[in-house]
N, C-alpha and C positions, 0 to 999 in steps of 0.2 A: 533780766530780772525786773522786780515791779518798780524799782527805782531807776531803772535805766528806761523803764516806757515813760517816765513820768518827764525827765532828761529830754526826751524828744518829743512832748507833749510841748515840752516849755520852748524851746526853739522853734517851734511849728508859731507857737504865739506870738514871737519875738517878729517874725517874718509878717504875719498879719499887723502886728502895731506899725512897721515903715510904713506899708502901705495906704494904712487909712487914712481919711481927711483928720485935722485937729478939731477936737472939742472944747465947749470951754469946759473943763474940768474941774475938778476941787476933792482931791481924796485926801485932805485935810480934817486932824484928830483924833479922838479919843477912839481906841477899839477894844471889843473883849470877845471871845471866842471859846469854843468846846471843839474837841477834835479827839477823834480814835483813828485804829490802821494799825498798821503789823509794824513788828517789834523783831529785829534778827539780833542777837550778841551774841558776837565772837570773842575768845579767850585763847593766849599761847601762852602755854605754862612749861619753864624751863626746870630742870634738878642737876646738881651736880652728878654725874653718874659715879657710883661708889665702886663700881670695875674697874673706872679708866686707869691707866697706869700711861705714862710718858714715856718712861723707859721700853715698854711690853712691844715688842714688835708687831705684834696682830693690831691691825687696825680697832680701832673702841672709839663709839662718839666721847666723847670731854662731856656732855651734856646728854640728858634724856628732856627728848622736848615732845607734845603733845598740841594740836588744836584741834579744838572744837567750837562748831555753833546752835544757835539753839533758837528756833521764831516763836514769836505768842503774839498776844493781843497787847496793844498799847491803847492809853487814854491819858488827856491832860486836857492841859486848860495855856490860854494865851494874855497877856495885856499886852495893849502896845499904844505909840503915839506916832503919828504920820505927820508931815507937813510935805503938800508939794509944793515946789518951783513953778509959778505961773508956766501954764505951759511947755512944762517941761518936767522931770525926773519928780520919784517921789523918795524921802527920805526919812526912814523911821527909826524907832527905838524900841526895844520891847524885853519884857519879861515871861519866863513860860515853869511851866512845870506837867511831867511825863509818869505815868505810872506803866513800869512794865516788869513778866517778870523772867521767866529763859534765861534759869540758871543751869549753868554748862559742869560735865562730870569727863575725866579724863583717867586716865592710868599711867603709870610713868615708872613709879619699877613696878613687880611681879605683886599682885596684891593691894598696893595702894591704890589711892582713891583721893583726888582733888577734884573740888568743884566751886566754882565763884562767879558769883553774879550781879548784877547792878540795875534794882527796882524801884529807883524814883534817881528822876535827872532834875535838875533845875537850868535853865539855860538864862543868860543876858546876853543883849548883842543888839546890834545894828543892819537895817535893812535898806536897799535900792531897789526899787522897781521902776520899770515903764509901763507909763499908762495904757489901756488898750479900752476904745472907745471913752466914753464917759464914767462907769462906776469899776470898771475892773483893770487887772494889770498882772503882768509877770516881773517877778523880783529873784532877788541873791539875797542871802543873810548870812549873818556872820560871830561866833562871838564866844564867849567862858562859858561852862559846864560843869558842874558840878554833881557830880555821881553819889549815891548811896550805894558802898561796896561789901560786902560780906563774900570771906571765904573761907573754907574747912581743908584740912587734910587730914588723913588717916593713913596711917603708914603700913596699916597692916587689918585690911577688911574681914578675915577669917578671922579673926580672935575676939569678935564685937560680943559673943555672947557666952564668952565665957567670964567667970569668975573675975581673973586676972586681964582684961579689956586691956590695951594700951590707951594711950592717948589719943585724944582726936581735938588737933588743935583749928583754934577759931578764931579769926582774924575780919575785923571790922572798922570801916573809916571812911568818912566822903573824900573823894578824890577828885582833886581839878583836871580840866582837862578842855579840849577846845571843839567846838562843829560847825558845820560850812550844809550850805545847802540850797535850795531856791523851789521856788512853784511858783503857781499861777493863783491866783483869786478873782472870782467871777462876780460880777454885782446884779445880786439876785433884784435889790431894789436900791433906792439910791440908803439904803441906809442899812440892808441887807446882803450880806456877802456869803459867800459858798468859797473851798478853798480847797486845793490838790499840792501838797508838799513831800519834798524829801531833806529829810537831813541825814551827815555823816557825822558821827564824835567820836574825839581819840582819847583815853586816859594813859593814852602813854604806858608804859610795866614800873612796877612796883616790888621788891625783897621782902620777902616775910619768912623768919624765925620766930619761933618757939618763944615764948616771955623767960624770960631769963638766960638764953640762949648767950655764946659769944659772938661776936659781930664781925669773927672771923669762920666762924662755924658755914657748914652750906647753907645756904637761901634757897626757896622756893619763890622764882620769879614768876610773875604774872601779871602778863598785857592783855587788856577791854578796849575792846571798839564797840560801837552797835552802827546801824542801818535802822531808821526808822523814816513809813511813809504813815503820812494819815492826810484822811478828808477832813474836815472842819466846816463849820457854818460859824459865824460873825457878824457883831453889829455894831456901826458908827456912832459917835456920838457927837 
């Protein structure tokens, strides 16, 4: 996949920075950045299954489970602050924010209809790279996430256009959650950068009943991850 060519783009780099002579270096300061690339989210949505019986001697899953995923287009924006170690490691900090959209649609009993998706991330976290030549480097980042989540269910998709419609319930919340990832940034000039990255983020699963629901009643669980890569270009300050 496109993030695993990116994976071994960055170790190919890694192998080039031992080898090269030192420079005197300084990827020290202020940066701000633009970046698009592809967006994948995935989603595993559990239900209690309303057949299962414990007693019933025929095998029955306990649960009707579902995943699915879903790619689009992604875009955001970067800030961050670097400071290197004379001749040695670079150590940053940064803030981001992600627009994407691949929202995912499943089945789970006969008829229904879930789907939930996550279209704006905000991320904070911490960066290490090593330098490669004078203006560029490959790094690891790390850090919190914070999702825009919205989901529907509809327990019964044949009935939407009649009179007597059910319910179709709608569930919405930012969601914490954590991502890890790394690339490479190329120094187009010394104060001009170009960038190749992957991140992973997990929001971990989440229970959602009906408002006013009892809190012993079944849940509809459901777990988001995405996979996002994007190019960016950057500038120092």
């Amino acid at each position: 996949m496109k993030y695993k060519l990116m994976i071994a783009a960055a170790a190919m780099g890694a192998v080039v920075a031992l080898s090269a002579p030192a420079y005197a270096q300084d990827l020290s300061g202020f940066r701000i950045e633009a970046r698009g690339g592809w967006n994948q989210s995935s989603t595993d949505l559990s239900l209690p299954n309303p057949d299962y019986d414990e007693d019933n001697d025929e095998p029955i899953d306990e649960f009707l489970t579902a995943s699915e995923t879903e790619s689009d287009i992604a875009y955001g924006a970067e800030i961050g602050y670097d400071f290197q170690i004379p001749y040695g490691p670079v150590l940053g900090v940064y803030a981001g924010v992600d627009f994407a959209g691949g929202e995912t649609c499943a089945e789970l009993i006969e008829d229904d209809l879930a789907c939930a998706g996550i279209d704006r991330t905000i991320t904070l976290g911490a960066r290490a790279g090593l330098p490669l030549g004078e203006t560029s480097m490959i790094f690891v980042k790390g850090g919190y996430s914070n999702g825009k989540f919205a989901a529907t269910y509809d327990e019964d998709v044949t009935d939407n256009d009649d009179a007597d419609a059910g319910d179709i319930f709608e569930f919405d919340e930012d969601l914490g959650g954590w991502h890890a990832g790394g690339g490479l940034e190329f120094g187009l000039t010394r104060r001009l950068y170009a960038k190749l990255e992957y991140t992973y983020t997990s929001y971990g699963s989440q229970e959602y009943r009906p408002d006013g629901a009892d809190e012993d009643s079944d849940a509809l669980e459901i777990g988001t991850d995405r996979h996002l890569v994007v190019a960016g270009v950057g500038l120092r300050f």
